[in-house]
C-alpha positions in Angstrom: 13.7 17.0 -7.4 10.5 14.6 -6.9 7.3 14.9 -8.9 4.2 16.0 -6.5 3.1 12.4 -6.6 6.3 10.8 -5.2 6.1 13.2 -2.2 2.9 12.2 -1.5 3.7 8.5 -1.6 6.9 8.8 0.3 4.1 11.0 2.6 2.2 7.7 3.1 5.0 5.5 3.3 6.7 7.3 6.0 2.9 7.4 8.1 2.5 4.1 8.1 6.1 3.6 10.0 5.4 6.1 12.1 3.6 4.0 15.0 5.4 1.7 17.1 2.3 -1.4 16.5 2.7 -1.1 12.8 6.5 -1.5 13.2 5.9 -4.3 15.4 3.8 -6.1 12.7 5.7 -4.9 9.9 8.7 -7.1 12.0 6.8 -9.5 13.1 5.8 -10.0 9.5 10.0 -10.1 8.2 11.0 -12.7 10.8 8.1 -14.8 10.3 8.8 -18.0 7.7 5.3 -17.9 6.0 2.3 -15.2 6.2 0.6 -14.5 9.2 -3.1 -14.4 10.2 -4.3 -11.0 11.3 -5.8 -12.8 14.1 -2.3 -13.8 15.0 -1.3 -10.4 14.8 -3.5 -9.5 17.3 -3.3 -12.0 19.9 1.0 -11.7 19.7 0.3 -7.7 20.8 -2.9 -7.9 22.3 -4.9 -5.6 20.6 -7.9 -5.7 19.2 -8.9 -7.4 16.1 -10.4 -4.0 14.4 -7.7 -1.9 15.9 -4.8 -4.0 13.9 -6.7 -4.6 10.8 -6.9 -0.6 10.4 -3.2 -1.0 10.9 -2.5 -3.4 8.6 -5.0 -1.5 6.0 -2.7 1.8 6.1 0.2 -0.6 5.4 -1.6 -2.1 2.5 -2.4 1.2 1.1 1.4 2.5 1.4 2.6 -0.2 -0.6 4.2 -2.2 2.0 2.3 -5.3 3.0 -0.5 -7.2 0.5 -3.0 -8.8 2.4 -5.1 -11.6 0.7 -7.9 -14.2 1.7 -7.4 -17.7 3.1 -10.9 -19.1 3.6 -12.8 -16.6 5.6 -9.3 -15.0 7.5 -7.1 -12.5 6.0 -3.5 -12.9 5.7 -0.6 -10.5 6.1 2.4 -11.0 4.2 5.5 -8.7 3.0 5.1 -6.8 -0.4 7.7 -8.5 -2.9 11.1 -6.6 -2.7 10.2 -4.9 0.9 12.2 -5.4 3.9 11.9 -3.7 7.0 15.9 -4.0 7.6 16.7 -2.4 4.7 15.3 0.8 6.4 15.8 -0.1 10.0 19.7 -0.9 9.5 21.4 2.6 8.2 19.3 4.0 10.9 21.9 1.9 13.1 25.0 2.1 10.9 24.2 6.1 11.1 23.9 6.1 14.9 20.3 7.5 14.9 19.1 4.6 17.3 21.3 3.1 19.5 21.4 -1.0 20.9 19.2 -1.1 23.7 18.4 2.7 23.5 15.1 3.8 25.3 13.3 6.5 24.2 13.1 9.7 26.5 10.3 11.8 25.7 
């Protein structure tokens, strides 16, 4: 049985997966060799500055991303230990998404 407190961190953990930019950044972010600028992040899905750095905010505060500063621009890396594929990949194995599935609403 979880404790109150794990429930409400697995609450915020599944939140900030549950919009398609914060996926995007949270892959973008896995496949990328060294940290990213958030200014990158927002020119590769063209979206506002403000918009992604409240993304990337809810990230930090789920545990799943650190962000630190590099002169006067912040920096988006991968929390030691996380990986996106680790939770993207049984979804596959268990047939939940689909290759090349589109979403019908």
């Amino acid at each position: 049985m979880l404790t109150d407190q794990e429930y409400r961190s697995l609450t915020r953990v599944f939140r900030a997966l549950a919009n398609e930019t914060r996926l995007r950044i949270l892959i973008m972010a896995s496949q990328s060799d060294r940290p990213l600028h958030i200014k990158a992040f927002s020119r590769m899905l063209k979206k506002r500055y403000s918009a992604i750095y409240r993304h990337v905010d809810l990230m930090r505060k789920a545990g799943l991303i650190t962000i630190y500063e590099v002169g006067r621009s912040r920096v988006v890396t991968l929390r030691r230990g996380f990986s996106i594929e680790q939770i993207i990949r049984p979804l596959y194995e268990m047939n939940i998404i689909k290759e090349g599935e589109e979403n019908i609403h």
